[in-house]
C-alpha positions as CSV (number, residue, x, y, z in Angstrom):
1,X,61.0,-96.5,-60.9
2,X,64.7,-95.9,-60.2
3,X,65.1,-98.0,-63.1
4,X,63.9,-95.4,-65.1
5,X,65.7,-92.0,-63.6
6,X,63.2,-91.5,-60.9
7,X,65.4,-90.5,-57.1
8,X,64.0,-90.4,-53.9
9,X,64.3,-86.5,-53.0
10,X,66.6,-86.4,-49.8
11,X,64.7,-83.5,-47.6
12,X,61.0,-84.8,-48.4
13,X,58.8,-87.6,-49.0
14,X,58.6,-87.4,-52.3
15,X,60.2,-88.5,-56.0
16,X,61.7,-86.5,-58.4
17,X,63.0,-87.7,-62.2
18,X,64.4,-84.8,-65.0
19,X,63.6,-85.6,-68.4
20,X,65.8,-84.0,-71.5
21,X,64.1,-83.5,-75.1
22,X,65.2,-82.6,-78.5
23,X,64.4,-78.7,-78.2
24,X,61.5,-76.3,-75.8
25,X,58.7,-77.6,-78.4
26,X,59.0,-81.6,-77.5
27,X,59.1,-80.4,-73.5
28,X,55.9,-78.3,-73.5
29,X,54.5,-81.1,-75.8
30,X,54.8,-83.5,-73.1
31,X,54.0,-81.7,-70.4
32,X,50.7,-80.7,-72.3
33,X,49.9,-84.6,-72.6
34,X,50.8,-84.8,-69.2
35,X,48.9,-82.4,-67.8
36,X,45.3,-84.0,-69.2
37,X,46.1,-87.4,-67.6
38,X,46.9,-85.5,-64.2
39,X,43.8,-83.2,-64.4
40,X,41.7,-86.6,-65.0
41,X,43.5,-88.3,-62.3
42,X,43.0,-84.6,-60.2
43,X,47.1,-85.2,-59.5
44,X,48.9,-82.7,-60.4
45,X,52.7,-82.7,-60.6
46,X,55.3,-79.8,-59.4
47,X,57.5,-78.6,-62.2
48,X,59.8,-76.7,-63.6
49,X,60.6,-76.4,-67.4
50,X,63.4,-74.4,-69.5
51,X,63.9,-75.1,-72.7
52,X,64.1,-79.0,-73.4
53,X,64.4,-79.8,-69.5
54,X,60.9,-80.7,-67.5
55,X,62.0,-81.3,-64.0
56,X,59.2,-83.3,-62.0
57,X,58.5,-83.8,-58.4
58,X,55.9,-86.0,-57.3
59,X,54.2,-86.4,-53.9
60,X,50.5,-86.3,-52.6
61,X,49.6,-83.5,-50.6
62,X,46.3,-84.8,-49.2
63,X,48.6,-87.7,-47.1
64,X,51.4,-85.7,-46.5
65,X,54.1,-87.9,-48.7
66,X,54.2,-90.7,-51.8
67,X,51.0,-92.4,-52.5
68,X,49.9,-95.2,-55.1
69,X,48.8,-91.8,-57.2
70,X,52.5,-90.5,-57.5
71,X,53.6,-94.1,-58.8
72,X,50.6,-94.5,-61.5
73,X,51.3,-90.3,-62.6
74,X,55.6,-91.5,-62.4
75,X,54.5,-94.4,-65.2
76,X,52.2,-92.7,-67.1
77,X,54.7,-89.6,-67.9
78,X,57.4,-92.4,-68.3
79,X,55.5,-94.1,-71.1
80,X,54.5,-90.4,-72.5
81,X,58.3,-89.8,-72.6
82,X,58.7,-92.9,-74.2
83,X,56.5,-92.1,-77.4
């Protein structure tokens, strides 16, 4: 994943990545797609959006840090991003 933008976030167990897009339409677009694969996956990410940013931060709640179901949410927006 650090391949791909994605840092370790330095005061919790968890990941963070910021993705840039053309203009405020292409950002809520993604996070719309985004947001059905995390309510079927019943992940939900934390983020913040203005304009063309979307900042993400991932981490489980439920075990208290990362968990297989931050990774597989951390691809999935990466190949949403990537369309």
């Amino acid at each position: 994943l650090n391949a791909k933008g994605w840092v370790v976030v330095s005061n919790r167990d968890a990941i963070s990545k910021l993705y840039k897009f053309n203009d405020f339409v292409d950002a809520f677009s993604f996070m719309t797609k985004c947001a059905f694969y995390a309510e079927k996956s019943n992940h939900h990410p934390e983020w913040f959006n203005v304009y063309n940013k979307v900042e993400v931060t991932l981490s489980t709640h439920d075990c208290g840090g990362l968990s297989k179901l931050d990774l597989e949410l951390a691809e999935k927006m990466d190949s949403i991003f990537e369309k």
